[in-house]
Structure formats: structure tokens, C-alpha cells
C-alpha positions in Angstrom: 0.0 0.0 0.0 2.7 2.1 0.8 4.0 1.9 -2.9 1.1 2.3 -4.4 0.3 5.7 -2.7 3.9 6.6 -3.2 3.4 5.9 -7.7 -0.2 7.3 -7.1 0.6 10.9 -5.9 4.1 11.1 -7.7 2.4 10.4 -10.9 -0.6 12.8 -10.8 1.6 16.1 -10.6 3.6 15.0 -14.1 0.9 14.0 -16.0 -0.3 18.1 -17.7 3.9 18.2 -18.3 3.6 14.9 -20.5 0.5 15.7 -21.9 2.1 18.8 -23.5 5.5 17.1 -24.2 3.3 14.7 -26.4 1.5 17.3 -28.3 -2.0 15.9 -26.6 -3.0 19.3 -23.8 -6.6 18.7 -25.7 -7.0 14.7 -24.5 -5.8 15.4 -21.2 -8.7 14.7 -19.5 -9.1 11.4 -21.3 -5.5 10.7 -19.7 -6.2 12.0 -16.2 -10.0 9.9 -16.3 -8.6 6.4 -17.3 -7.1 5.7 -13.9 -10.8 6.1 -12.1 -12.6 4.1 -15.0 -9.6 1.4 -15.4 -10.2 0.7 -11.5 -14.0 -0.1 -11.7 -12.9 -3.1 -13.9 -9.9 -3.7 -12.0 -11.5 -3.6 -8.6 -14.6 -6.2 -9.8 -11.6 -8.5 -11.7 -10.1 -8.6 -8.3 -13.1 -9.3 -6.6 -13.7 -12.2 -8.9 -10.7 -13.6 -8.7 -9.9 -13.6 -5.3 -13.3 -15.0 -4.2 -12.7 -18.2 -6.4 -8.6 -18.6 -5.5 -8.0 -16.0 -2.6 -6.1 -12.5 -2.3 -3.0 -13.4 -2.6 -2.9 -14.2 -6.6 -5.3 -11.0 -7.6 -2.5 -9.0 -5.8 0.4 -10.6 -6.8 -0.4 -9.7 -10.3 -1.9 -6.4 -9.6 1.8 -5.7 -8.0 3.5 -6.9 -11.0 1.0 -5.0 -13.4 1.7 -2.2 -11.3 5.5 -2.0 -12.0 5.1 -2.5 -15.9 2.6 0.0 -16.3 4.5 2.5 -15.2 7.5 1.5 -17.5 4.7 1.7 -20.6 3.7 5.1 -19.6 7.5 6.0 -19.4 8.2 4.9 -22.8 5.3 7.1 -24.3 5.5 8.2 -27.7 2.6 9.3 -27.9 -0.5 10.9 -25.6 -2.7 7.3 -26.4 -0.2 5.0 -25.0 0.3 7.7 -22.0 -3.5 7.0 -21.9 -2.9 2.9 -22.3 -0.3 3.1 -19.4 -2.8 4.8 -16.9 -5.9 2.8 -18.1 -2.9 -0.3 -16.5 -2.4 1.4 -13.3 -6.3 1.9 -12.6 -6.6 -1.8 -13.5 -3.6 -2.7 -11.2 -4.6 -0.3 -8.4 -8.5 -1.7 -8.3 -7.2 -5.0 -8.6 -4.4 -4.0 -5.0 -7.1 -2.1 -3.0 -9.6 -4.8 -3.4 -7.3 -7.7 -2.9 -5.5 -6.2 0.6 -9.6 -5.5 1.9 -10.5 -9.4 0.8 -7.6 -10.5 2.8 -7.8 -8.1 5.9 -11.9 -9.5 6.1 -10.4 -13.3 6.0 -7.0 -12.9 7.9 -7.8 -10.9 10.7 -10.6 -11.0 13.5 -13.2 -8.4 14.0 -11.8 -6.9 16.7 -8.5 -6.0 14.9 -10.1 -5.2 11.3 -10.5 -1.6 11.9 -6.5 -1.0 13.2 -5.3 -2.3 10.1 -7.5 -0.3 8.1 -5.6 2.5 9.8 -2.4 1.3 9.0 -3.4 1.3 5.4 -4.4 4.6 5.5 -0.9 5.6 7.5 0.7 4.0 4.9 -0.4 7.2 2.6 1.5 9.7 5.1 5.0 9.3 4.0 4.0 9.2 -0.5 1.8 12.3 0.7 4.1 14.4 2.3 7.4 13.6 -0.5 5.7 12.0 -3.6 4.3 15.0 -5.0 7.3 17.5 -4.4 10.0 15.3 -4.9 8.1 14.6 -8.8 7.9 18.0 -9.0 11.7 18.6 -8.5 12.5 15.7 -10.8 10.6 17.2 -14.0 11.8 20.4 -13.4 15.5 19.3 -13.3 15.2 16.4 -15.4 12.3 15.0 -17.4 8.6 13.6 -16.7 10.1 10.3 -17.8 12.5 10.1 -14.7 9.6 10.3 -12.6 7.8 7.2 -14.0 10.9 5.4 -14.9 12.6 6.0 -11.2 8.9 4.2 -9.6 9.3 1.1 -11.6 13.1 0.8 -10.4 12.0 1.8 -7.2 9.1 -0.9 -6.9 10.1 -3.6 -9.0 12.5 -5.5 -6.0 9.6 -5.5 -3.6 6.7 -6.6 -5.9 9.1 -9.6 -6.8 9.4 -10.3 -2.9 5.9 -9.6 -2.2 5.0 -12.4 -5.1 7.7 -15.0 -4.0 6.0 -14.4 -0.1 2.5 -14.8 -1.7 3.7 -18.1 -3.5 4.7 -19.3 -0.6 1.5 -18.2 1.7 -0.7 -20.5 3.5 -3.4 -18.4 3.1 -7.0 -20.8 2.4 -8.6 -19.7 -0.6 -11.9 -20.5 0.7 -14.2 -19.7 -2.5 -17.8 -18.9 -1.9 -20.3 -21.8 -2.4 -22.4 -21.9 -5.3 -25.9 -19.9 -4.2 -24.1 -18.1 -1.3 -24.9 -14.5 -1.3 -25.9 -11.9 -4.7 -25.0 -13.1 -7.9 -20.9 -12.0 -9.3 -21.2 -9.1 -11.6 -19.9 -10.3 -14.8 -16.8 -8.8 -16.6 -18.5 -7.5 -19.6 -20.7 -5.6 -17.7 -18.0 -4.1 -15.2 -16.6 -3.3 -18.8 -19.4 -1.3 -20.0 -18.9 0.5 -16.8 -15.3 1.6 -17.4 -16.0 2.7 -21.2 -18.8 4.9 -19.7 -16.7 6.5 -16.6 -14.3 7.4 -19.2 -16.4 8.5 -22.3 -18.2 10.8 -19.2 -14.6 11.9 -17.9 -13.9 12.8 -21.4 -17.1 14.6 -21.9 -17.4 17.3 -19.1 -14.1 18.6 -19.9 -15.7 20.5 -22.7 -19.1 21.9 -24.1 -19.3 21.2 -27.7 -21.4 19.1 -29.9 -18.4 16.3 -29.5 -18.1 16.5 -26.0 -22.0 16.2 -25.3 -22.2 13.2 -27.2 -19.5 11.8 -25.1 -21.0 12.7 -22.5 -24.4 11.2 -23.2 -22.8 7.9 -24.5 -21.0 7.6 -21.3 -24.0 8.3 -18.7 -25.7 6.0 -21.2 -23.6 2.9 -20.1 -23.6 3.9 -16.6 -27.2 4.1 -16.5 -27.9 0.5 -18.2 -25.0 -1.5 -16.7 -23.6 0.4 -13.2 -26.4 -1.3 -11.0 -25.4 -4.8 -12.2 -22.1 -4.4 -10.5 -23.7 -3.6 -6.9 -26.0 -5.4 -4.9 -29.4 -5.0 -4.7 -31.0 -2.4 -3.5 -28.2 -0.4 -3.7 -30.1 2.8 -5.3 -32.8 2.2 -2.6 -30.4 2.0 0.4 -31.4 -1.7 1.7 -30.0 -2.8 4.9 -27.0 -4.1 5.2 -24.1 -4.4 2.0 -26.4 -2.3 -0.3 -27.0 0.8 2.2 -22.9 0.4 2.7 -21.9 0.3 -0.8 -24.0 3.1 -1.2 -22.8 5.4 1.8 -19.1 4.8 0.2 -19.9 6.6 -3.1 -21.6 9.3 -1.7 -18.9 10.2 1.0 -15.8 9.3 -1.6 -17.9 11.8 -4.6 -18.1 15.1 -1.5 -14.4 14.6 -0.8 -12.9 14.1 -4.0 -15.0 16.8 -5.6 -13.8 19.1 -2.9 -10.4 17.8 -3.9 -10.8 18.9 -7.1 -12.6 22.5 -7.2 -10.7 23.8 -4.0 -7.4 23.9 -5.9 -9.0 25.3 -8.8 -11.0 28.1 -6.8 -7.3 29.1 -5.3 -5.4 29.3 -8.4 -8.3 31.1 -10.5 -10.0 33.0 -8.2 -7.7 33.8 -4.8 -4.5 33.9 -5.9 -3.2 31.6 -3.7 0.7 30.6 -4.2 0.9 27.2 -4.9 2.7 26.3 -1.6 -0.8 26.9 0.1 -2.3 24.3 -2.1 0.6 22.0 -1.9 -0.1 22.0 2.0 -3.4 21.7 1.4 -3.1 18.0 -0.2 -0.2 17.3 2.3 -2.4 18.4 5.0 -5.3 16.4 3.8 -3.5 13.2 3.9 -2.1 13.8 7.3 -5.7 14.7 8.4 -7.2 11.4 6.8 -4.1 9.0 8.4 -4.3 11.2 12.0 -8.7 10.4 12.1 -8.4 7.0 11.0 -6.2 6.2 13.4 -8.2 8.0 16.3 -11.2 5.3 15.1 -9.1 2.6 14.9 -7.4 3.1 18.6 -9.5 5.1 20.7 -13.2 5.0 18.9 -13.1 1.1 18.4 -16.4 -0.1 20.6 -17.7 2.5 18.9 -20.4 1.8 16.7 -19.6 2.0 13.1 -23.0 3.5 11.9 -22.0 6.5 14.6 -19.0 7.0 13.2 -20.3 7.3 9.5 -22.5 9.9 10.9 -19.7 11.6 12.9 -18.1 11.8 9.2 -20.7 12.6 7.1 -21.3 15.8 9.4 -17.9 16.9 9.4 -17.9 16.8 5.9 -20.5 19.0 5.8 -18.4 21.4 7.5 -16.0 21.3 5.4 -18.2 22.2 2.1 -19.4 24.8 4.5 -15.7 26.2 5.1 -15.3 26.0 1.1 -18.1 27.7 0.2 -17.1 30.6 2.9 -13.7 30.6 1.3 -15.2 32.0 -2.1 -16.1 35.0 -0.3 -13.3 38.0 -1.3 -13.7 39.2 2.1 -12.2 35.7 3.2 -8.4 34.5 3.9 -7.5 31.9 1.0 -6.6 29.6 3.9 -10.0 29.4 4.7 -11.1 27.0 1.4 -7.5 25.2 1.9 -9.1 24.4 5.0 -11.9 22.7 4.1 -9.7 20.0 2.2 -8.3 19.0 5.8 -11.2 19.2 7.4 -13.1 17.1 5.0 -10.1 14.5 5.3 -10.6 14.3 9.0 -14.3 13.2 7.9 -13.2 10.6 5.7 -11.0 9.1 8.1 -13.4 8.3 10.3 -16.1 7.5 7.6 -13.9 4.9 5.2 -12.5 2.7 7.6 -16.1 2.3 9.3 -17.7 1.5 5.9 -15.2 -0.8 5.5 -15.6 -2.5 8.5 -19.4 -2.5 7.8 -19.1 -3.9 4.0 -16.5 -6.9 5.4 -19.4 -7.8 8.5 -22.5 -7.7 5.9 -20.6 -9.6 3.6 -21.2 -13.4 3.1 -19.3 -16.1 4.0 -16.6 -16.6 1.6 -17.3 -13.4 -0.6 -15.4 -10.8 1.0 -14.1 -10.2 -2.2 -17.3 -9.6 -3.8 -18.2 -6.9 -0.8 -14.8 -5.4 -1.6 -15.4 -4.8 -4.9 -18.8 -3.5 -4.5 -17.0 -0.8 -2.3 -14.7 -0.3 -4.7 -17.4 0.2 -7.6 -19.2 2.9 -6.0 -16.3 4.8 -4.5 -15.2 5.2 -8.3 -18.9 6.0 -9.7 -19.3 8.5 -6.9 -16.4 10.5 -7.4 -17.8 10.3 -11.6 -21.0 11.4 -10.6 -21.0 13.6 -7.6 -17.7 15.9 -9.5 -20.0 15.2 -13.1 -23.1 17.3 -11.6 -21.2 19.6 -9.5 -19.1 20.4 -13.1 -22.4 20.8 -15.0 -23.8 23.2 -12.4 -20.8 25.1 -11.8 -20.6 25.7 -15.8 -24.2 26.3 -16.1 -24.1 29.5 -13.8 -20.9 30.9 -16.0 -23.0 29.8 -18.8 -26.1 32.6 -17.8 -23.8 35.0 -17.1 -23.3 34.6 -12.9 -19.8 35.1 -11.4 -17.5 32.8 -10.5 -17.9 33.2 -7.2 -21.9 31.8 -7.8 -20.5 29.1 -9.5 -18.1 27.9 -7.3 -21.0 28.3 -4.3 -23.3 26.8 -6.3 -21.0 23.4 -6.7 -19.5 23.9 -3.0 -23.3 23.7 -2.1 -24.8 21.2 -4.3 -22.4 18.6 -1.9 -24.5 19.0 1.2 -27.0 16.7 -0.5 -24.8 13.6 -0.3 -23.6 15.0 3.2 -27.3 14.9 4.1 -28.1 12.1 3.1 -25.6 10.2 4.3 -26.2 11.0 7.8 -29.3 10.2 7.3 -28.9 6.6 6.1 -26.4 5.7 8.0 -28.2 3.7 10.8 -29.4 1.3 7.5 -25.6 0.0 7.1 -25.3 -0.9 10.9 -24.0 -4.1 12.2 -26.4 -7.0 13.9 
């Protein structure tokens, strides 16, 4: 995990510099949307797989498809195999995340579930507070390709000793029973899924004819195909795995859209240098690793459903302290705020929903929970940013200011924030 958080935030700063080296600025948003899409596959392939022969082979080869990924996207020559490279570190990274939840849910007991999920999420401290200035310094000195091209040296020893340990595991596969639980969501659909998260990335990053087709094409497929890939009632918020799966998309689209729109708001609107926003991210992670490990250590006979609550109101907060930090009479530290704040939230939120997903979950199909997790973290962050983008370009569109727009987006997020609270008590435990 901690290698994976270290090529995941190193990455993300190079990618506008190699979009422009390779003469494709105009796709970039195809580029920076396959890793999201690519994990919705990845993370029901490794749901699949290590349900019918256990965690340890789904992330073995997510580890190894991890390390040549990132020499493919090294060796671009051109802005579509940039795109090919993250489309294989989406796949790799669904196929990791789910693989290290399906085995936490079978290796360790209740009691000690939610202190490892804090140590996954402590694992993201260190890649948070170096990865993204250290890639910095390395394209400015030498070359985007250094950046991608130092990971895979960098990772390539410990994948091949992670995959000689797994070999040698003693793990139990335990596969699910034939009947137990909902039905697997089959690849094709998962699939359809991916095509339409990234035909919808594509889309919103412009307004044209071209784009709107995209667009439409893209909420087309999610629209047919996304509920297949979630258990039922998900969109209703049945007890149990469906209310959880759907709690986890609408907490991971708040965050990550705030994630998105409060760097932009301090570049365009406030000035702000981009040391405050650097901070801001570095801060954010600390936040996130800091409150999961208060709910792991402190909060533990708490119950989960509380907890989600307890997020899903901070959250709120912080789309309150964004939406405040629009305001010219405000400090720009005031939206770089909220990004902290909302990462205290999600600390205590993720790890409980976790939890949650891994109880509800029926014997033997961890991985299937996993994925479904997984699934809606991805089509939340597509959605909940997709609207939020549409409103916030339909106020410029009539003429508003920015600072409407950017209200208007901060404010559309107290829905899920709302909502979230209030269907929390249908994803408690027995």
C-alpha cells in the first residue's frame, strides 16, 4: 500500500507536463480519467478472482501490473499510450485495493479489522508528504520520464518479494459456495462500466457538440450496466451491504470533488501561491491517516454507523468552510481548510464503511463486498464531480460570477452529506 500511494501521488503532478510534451493538452482529461474508469474493472476483476482462489494471486499480479505499467507510460510516444499506461495502473490499483480489503476480512478477526485499516491509511502519510514534491523537482530538473521510470526501479525489488511471499502463503482460498450471497457481476458488464466512466470523464471537460455526445454515451452505459455491478438495492439503500456500498460513493464523490474544485478556486480566483495548495493536499492526507487512526485506537467499541454519521457531518463542514472561502472578504486559507477538514471526515467515515461492508458480507465473498465498495467509490467521485461540473458551468454559462458558480458546486455537496447521515443507521451491524 505504501508503494502504491507513493506511484499514485508522484504520478498525478507529471501527468499536464507529459500531456504537453506529447502534443495531446486537448485529451488530457481522457488521460487523467482512465485511472478512475480502469479501477472499476480492475476492482470487480479482483473481486472475482480472489473470491474463487484467494487475495494473494489477484494481488500478486496487480503488484507486477503495477511495475510494468508504469515502464509503458515511461516509454510514451505518444498521448494514447500515456492513456494505455494509466488505463494499467487503474486496473492494477483496483485489482491492489480490493485484494488487501478481501484478505484483511479473511486474515484478521473483527476486533483487529478496523487497526489495520488504519495502518493502510498511515501508509499514505509518507508518499503524501514527498511524492508529490519530490516529482515535481525531478521534472523540473530532469524529465517527466525520470519520474515514472525511477517508480518502476524503485518498486520492481519489492513486488518480486511480495510475489515469492504470496507463493509461498498459507493463506486458504476458501471460495464462496455456489448460491451463497448476490450473484458475481460479470466482466462485460464491469466493462461497459469503465467505457462509460471514461467517455463521461472525457465529456465534461468540454461543451461542444463532441463532447456532449461523449457525455451522453458515457451516462448512457452507466445508467444501463452500473447497478449490475452492486448489490441490490443499492439505489434504494437496503439494509446491510447495499446501504454500505452506497454510503461509500456518496462520502468518496463530497471529498474528492472538494479535492478537485478547491485547488481550482485558489489558483483562479484567490491567488493563492501554490505552496498553500501544496499543503493543502499534504495536510489532507495527514488529516485522513491522523482520524483513521483515532477510530481505529480510541473509537473502536464504537459503533460503526456513529462513526459514519460523525463523518458525514464533518464533511459537511467542510463544504461549508469552502463555500465561505469564495467569499473576497475571506483568507484563501479558509477553502485550503476545508480540504483538511473534509479529510478528518473521511478518516473516520472509510474505515467504518469498510468495516461495515467486510461484517454484511457473506461467508466466503469478502471479495465480492470489496469490490462493490470499490465500484461505488469510483462511480461516486464520476457522478458527484460530473453534476457539481455541470452546475458550476451552467451558472458561467447565464452569465453569474464565478464566485456563484463555485458556491453553487460547494453547495450542491450537502445533498450527499445529508443524506448520508441520514442513512447511516441502514448500514449498521447486527
Amino acid at each position: 500500500m505504501f508503494l502504491t500511494g507513493l506511484a499514485a501521488l508522484a504520478v498525478v503532478p507529471t501527468l499536464p507536463t507529459a500531456a504537453r510534451d506529447l502534443d495531446g493538452v486537448s485529451l488530457y482529461p481522457l488521460v487523467a480519467g482512465c485511472f478512475v474508469a480502469a479501477s472499476l474493472l480492475g476492482g470487480v476483476l479482483g473481486g472475482h478472482w480472489a473470491d474463487r482462489a484467494g487475495a494473494q494471486r489477484p494481488l500478486a499480479a496487480g503488484m507486477v501490473l503495477a511495475v510494468v505499467t508504469l515502464w509503458v507510460s515511461g516509454a510514451s510516444t505518444s498521448i494514447w499510450q500515456l492513456a494505455a499506461g494509466r488505463f494499467l495502473d487503474g486496473l492494477a490499483g483496483g485489482m491492489v485495493a480490493v485484494s488487501i480489503n478481501t484478505a484483511i476480512g479473511r486474515v484478521y478477526p473483527d476486533r483487529l479489522r478496523p487497526r489495520v485499516l488504519a495502518l493502510m491509511s498511515a501508509c499514505w502519510i509518507v508518499p503524501s508528504l514527498v511524492g508529490p514534491p519530490l516529482a515535481g523537482l525531478v521534472v523540473e530538473w530532469w524529465s517527466w520520464r525520470a519520474v515514472f521510470f525511477g517508480l518502476a526501479a524503485l518498486t520492481v525489488l519489492p513486488a518480486l518479494v511480495v510475489v515469492a511471499v504470496l507463493r509461498g502463503s498459507s493463506w486458504a482460498a476458501a471460495p464462496a459456495r455456489s448460491g451463497d450471497g448476490p450473484p458475481r457481476p460479470a466482466l462485460m458488464v464491469a466493462t461497459a462500466v469503465s467505457l462509460g466512466a471514461a467517455l463521461g470523464q472525457y465529456g465534461v471537460s468540454g461543451w461542444d457538440m463532441r463532447h456532449l455526445l461523449f457525455a451522453a454515451g458515457g451516462f448512457a452505459l452507466l445508467v444501463a450496466f452500473a447497478s449490475r455491478l452492486l448489490p441490490p438495492g443499492t439505489w434504494r439503500a437496503a439494509r446491510g451491504l447495499p446501504a454500505t456500498v452506497l454510503l461509500c460513493g456518496l462520502g468518496s464523490g463530497v471529498f474528492f470533488t472538494l479535492e478537485a474544485y478547491v485547488p481550482l478556486l485558489l489558483i483562479t480566483d484567490r491567488g493563492a501561491p501554490p505552496v498553500v495548495i501544496g499543503l493543502a493536499f499534504t495536510g489532507a492526507a495527514v488529516a485522513w491517516a491522523g482520524s483513521s487512526w483515532v477510530q481505529g485506537r480510541l473509537l473502536e467499541h464504537c459503533p460503526r454507523h456513529r462513526l459514519v454519521v460523525a463523518g458525514a457531518l464533518v464533511q459537511a463542514a467542510a463544504v461549508a468552510l469552502a463555500a465561505a472561502g469564495t467569499l473576497p472578504t475571506t483568507p484563501a486559507y479558509t477553502a485550503a481548510s476545508a480540504m483538511v477538514v473534509a479529510a478528518v471526515g473521511m478518516g473516520m467515515y472509510a474505515p467504518s464503511l469498510t468495516v461495515l461492508s467486510l461484517t454484511h458480507s457473506p461467508p466466503g465473498r469478502q471479495g465480492y463486498a470489496s469490490s462493490a465498495m470499490q465500484t461505488t467509490q469510483n462511480l461516486g467521485q464520476i457522478t458527484v464531480l460530473g453534476v457539481s461540473s455541470a452546475l458550476f458551468n451552467a451558472c458561467l454559462g447565464a452569465g453569474s460570477t464565478d464566485v456563484v458558480g463555485y458556491g453553487a458546486a460547494f453547495g450542491l455537496l450537502l445533498v450527499p452529506c445529508t443524506l448520508a447521515a441520514l442513512l447511516a443507521a441502514r448500514a449498521r451491524s447486527a
